[in-house]
C-alpha positions as CSV (number, residue, x, y, z in Angstrom):
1,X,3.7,-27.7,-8.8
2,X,3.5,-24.9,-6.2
3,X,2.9,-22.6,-9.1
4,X,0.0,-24.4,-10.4
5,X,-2.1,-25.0,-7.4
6,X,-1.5,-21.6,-6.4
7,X,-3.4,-20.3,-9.9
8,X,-6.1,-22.9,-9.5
9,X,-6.7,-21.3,-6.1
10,X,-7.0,-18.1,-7.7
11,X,-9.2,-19.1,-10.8
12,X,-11.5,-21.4,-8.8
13,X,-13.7,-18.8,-7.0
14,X,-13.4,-16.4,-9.9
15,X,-15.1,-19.3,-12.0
16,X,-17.8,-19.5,-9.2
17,X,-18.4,-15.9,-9.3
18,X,-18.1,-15.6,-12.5
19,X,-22.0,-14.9,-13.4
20,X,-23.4,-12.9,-10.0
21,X,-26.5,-11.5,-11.4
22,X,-28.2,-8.9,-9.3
23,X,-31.5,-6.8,-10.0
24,X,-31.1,-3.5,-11.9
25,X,-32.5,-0.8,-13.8
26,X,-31.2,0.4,-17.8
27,X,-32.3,3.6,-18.6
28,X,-32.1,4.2,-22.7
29,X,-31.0,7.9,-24.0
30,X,-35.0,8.2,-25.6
31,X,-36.4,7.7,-21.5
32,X,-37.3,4.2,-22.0
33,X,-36.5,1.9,-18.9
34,X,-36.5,-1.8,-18.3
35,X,-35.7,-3.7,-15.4
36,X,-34.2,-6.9,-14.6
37,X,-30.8,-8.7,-13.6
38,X,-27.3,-7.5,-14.3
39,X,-24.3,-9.5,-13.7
40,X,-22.0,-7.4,-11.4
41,X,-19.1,-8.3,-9.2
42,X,-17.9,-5.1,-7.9
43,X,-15.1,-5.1,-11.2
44,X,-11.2,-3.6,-10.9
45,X,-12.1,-1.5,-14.0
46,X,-15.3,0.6,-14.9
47,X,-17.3,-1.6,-17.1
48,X,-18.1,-1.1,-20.8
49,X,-21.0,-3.5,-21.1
50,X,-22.5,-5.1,-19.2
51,X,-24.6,-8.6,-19.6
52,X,-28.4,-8.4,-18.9
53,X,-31.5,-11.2,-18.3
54,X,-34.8,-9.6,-18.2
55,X,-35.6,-13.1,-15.5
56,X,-33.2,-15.9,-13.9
57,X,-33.9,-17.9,-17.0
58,X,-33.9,-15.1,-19.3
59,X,-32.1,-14.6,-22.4
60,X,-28.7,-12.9,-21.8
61,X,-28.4,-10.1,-23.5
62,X,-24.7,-7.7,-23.6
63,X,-25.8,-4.1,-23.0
64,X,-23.1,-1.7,-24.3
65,X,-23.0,2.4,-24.3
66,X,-25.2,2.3,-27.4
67,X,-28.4,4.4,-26.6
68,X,-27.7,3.9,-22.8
69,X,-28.4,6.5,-20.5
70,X,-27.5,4.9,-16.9
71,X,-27.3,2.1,-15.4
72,X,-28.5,1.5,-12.1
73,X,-27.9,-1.5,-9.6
74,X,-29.5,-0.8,-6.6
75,X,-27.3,-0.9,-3.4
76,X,-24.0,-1.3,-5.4
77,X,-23.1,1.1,-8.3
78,X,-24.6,3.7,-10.3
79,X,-22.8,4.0,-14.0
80,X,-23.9,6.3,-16.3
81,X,-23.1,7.2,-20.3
82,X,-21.2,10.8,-20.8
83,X,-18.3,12.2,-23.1
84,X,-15.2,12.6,-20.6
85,X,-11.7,14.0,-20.9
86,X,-9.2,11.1,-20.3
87,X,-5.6,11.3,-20.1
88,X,-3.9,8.1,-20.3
89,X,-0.9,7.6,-18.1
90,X,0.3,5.5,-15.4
91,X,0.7,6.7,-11.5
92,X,2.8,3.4,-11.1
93,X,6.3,4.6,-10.3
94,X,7.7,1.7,-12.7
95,X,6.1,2.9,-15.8
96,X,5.8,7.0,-15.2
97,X,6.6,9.3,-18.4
98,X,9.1,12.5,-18.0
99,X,6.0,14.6,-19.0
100,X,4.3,17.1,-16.8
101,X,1.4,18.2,-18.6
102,X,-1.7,15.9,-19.5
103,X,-2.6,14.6,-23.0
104,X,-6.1,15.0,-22.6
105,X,-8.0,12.7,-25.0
106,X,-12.3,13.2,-25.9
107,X,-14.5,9.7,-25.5
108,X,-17.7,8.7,-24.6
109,X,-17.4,6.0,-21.7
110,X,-19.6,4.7,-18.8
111,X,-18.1,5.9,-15.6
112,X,-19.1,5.2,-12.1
113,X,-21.6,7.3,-9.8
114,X,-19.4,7.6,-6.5
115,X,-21.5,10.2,-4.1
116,X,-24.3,12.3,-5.3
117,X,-25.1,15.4,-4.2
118,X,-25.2,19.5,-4.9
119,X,-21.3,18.2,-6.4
120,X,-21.4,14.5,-7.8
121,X,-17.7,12.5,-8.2
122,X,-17.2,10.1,-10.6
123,X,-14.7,7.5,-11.5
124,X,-13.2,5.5,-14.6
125,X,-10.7,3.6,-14.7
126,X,-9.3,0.8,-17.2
127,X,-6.1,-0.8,-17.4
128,X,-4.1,2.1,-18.3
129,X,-5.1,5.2,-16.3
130,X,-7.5,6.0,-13.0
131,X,-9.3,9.4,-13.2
132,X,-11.7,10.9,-10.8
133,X,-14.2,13.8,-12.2
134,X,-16.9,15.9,-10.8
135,X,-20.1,17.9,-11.4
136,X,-22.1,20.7,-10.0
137,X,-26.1,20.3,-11.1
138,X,-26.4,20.0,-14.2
139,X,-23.3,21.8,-15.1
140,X,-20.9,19.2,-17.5
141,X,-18.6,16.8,-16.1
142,X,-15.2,18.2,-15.3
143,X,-11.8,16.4,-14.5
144,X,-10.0,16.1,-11.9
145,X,-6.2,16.3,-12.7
146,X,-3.1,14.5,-10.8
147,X,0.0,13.1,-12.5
148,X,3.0,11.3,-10.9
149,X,6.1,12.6,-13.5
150,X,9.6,11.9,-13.0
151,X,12.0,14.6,-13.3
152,X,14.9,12.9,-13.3
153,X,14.8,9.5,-14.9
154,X,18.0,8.0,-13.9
155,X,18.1,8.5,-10.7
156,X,14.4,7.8,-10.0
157,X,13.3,10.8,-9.0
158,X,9.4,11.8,-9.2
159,X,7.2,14.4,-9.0
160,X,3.7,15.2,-8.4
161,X,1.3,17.4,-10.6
162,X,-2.0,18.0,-8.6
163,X,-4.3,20.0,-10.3
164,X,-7.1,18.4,-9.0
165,X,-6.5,20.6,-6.1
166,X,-7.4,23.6,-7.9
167,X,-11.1,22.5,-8.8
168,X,-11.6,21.0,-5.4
169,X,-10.6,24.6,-4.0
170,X,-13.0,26.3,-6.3
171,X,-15.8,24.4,-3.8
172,X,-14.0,24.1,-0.8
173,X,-17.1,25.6,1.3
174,X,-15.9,23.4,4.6
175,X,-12.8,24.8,4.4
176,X,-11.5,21.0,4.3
177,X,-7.6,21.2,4.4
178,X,-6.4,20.5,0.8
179,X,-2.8,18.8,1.8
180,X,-4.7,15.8,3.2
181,X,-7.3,15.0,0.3
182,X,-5.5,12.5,-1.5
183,X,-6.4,11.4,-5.1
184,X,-8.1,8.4,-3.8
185,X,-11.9,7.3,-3.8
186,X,-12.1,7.4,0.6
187,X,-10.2,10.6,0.5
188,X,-12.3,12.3,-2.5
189,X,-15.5,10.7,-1.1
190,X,-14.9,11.9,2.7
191,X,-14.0,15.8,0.8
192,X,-17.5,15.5,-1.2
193,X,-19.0,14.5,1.9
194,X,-18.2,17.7,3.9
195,X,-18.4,19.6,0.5
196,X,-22.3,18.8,0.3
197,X,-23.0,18.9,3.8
198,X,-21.8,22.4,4.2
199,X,-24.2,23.3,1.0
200,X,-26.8,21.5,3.0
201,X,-27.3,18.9,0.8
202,X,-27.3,15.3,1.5
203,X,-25.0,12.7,-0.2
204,X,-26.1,9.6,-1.8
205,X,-23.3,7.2,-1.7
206,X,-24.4,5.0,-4.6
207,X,-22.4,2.0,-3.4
208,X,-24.3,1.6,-0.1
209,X,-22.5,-1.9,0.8
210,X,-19.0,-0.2,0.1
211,X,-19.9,2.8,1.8
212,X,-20.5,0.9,4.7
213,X,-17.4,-1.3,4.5
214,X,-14.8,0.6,2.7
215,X,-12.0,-1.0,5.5
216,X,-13.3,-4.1,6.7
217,X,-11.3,-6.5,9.3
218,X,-11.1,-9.0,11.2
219,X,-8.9,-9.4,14.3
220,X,-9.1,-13.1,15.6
221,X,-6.8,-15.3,18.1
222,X,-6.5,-18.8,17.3
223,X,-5.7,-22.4,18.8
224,X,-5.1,-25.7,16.7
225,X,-3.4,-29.3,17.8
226,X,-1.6,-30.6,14.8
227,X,-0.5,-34.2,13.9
228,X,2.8,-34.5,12.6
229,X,3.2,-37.1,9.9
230,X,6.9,-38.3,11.0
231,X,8.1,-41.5,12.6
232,X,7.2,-40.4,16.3
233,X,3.6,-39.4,15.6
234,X,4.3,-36.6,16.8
235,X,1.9,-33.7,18.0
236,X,1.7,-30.2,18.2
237,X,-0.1,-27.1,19.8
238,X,-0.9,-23.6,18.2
239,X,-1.8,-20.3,19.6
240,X,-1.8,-16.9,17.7
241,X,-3.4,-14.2,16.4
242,X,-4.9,-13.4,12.8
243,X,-5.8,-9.9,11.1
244,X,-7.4,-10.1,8.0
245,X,-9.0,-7.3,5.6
246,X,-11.5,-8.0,3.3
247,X,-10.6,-6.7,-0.2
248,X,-13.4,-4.5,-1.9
249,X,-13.7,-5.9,-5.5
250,X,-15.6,-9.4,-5.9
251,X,-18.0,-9.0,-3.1
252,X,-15.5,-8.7,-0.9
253,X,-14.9,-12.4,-1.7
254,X,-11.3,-12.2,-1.5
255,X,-8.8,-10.9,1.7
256,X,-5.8,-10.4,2.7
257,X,-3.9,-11.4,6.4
258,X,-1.2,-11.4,8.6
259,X,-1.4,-15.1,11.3
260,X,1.9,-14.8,13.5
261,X,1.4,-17.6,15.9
262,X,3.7,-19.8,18.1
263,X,3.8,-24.0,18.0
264,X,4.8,-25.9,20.6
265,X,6.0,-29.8,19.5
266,X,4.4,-32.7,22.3
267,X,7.9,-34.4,23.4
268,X,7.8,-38.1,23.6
269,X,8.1,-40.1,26.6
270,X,12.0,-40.1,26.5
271,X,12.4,-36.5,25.5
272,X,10.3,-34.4,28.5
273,X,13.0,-32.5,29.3
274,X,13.6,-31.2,25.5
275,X,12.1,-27.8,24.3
276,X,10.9,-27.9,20.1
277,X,9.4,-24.6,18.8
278,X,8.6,-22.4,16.6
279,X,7.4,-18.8,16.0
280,X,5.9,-18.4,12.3
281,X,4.7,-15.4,11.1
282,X,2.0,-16.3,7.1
283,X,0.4,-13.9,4.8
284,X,-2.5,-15.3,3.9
285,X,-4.8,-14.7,1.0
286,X,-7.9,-16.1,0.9
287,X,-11.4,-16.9,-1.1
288,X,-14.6,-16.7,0.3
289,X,-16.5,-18.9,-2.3
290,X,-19.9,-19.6,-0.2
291,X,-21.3,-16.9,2.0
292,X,-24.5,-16.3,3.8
293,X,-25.2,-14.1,6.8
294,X,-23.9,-16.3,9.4
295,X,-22.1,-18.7,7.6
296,X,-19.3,-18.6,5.1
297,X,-17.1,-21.0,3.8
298,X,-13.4,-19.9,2.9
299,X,-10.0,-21.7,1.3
300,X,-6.6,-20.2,1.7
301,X,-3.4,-20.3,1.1
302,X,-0.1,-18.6,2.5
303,X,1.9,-16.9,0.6
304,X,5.0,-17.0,2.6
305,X,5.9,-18.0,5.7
306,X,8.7,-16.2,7.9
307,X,9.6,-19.3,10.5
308,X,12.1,-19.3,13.2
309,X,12.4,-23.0,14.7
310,X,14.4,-24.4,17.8
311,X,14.8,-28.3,17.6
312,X,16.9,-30.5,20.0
313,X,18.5,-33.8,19.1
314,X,21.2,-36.1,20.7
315,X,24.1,-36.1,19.0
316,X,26.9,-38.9,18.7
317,X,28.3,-38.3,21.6
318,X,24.6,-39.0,23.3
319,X,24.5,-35.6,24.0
320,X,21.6,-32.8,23.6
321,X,21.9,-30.4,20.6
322,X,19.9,-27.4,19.9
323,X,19.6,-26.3,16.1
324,X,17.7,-23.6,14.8
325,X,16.5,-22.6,11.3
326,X,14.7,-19.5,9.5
327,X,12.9,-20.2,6.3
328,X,10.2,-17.5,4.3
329,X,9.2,-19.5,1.3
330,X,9.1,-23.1,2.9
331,X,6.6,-24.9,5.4
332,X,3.8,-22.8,3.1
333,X,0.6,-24.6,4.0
334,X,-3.2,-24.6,2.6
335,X,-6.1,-23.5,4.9
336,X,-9.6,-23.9,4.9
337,X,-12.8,-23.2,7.1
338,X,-16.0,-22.9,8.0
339,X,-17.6,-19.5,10.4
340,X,-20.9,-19.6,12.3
341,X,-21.1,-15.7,13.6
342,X,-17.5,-15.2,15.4
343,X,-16.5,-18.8,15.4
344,X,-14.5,-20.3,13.1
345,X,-13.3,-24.1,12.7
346,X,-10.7,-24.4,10.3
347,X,-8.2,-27.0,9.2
348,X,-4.9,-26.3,7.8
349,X,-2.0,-28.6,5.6
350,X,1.7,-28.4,5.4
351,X,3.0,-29.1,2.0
352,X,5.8,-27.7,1.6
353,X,8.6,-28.5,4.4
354,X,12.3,-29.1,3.8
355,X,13.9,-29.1,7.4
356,X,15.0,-32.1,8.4
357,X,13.6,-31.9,11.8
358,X,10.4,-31.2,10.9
359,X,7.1,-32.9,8.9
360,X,4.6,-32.5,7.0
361,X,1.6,-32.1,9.5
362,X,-2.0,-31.7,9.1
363,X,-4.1,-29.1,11.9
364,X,-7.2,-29.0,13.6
365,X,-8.1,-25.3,15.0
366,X,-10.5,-23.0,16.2
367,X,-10.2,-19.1,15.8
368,X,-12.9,-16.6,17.4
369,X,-13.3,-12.7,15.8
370,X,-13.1,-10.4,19.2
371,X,-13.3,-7.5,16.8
372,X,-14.4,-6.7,13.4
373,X,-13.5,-2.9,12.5
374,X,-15.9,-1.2,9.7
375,X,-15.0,2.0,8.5
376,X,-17.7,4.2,7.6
């Protein structure tokens, strides 16, 4: 059960999003341009083809490389049509080869316009490899190299081939130092950057929005009063503090977050002296499926929960025991909310509780954003 709503979570919003059209420019190889809207939702892999209405209620059309040049959506990604060098191997450290050297294989491909300048960097990646590149002018496209290898396969022990290095030295005008640019797109987009600067050129980053947000998050604290569905009617108070970080593919629709709060239980009438608690400590993922400027709308769910709990109870002798408990993968709950700005009502459910001094209890809350970082 916990399986299954857990994928319809997941499915939902990519069902919602599933057709984001935003206006865009083709460019054919003969010159010829039209303009219209291109689905795009900032993709895990570089795009193939892409699906095309001239108007909202246009024909859709699939656009493939075939006599493509570029194509251009304004504000978000730049691809473009050219004959790469692609080596296909894995980085993961569960499926690396024993083999040093790169089995470079010809193919026309779309890649993706990072940062354009006197150097331009590229990227393509599928389901099987992730490869940066670079240009200078007009010159062709050249790869950039790096390889995780291990070198001893039984006892798991790896190795790193980074010839990518050697090209980025060949233009190293800003004297950047080389052990800290990482084969990643903020570290090879931060390197171009200086790179281009130094040359006196200016960068275009293509993907304005992700420029601007490449590490966006949240920082919140939060307060709820819960209702405990057990014989007592029980009530409880929340107070914490949520980080969250907005993942870059989707429109930033989905994020990720760490909500380490403490609850207090209300005793009853004949229990004031008694002391019920717990410290929890969710990751949270969640979907943004409705946002606008000020408002957005979200659902979430927590992946695990590490909970330490203190209960008291009177035993047979009619006197006061303390028991405590620490689960991970129980008292799980589903969240959802509304924000206005830095406010944010929200409303959460537990589902999944097994201790026996506990309930099932449904939240009220309010959480306010004191600081959203945005990494340039």
């Amino acid at each position: 059960m916990r399986t299954i709503l857990f994928t319809l979570f997941i499915l939902l919003p990519l069902s919602i999003f599933g057709q984001s059209f935003k206006p865009g420019k083709i460019t054919y190889t003969n010159g010829k341009t039209i303009s219209g809207l291109i689905e795009y939702n900032t993709p895990l892999y570089t795009p193939q083809s892409f699906n095309f209405k001239e108007s909202k209620d246009g024909k859709l059309i699939k656009i493939y490389t075939n006599d493509i040049d570029s194509i251009v959506i304004p504000e978000y990604a730049k691809f473009i049509k050219k004959e790469i060098q692609i080596s296909y191997h894995s980085n993961n450290l569960d499926q690396l080869d024993t083999f040093k050297k790169f089995n470079l294989i010809t193919e026309i491909k779309f890649i993706e316009v990072l940062t354009e300048g006197k150097y331009t960097l590229y990227k393509y990646e599928d389901d099987k490899t992730e490869m940066f590149y670079y240009s200078e002018g007009d010159q062709p496209i050249k790869p950039l190299l790096y390889k995780k290898y291990y070198t001893d396969e039984i006892n798991n022990l790896a190795a790193e081939e980074k010839l990518y290095l050697n090209e980025l030295q060949k233009i190293n005008c800003a004297n950047v130092n080389l052990n800290f640019v990482k084969y990643t797109v903020s570290s090879l987009e931060n390197f171009f950057k200086k790179t281009n600067n130094c040359e006196g050129k200016n960068n275009n980053f293509v993907n304005v929005l992700k420029s601007k947000n490449k590490s966006f998050q949240k920082n919140k604290i939060t307060a709820s009063y819960s209702f405990l569905s057990d014989e007592n009617n029980a009530k409880a108070y929340e107070i914490g503090y949520e980080w969250e970080k907005f993942l870059p593919f989707y429109n930033y629709t989905f994020t990720l977050g760490f909500s380490p709060y403490y609850r207090h239980y209300q005793n009853s009438k004949e229990d004031t002296n008694k002391t019920n608690y717990s410290l929890e400590f969710p990751f949270l993922v969640k979907v943004y499926p409705l946002k606008s400027k000020f408002v957005q709308f979200y659902v979430g769910y927590s992946i695990f929960n590490f909970r330490y709990s203190q209960f008291s109870y009177l035993n047979y002798n009619n006197k006061e025991t303390k028991d405590t408990s620490f689960t991970s993968f129980q008292n799980t709950f589903f969240e959802s909310g509304i924000t206005f700005n830095n406010f944010e009502v929200y409303s959460k459910y537990y589902f999944n509780v097994v201790s026996q001094y506990d309930s099932k209890s449904f939240s009220l809350g309010l959480k306010y954003n004191f600081k959203t970082n945005k990494k340039n």
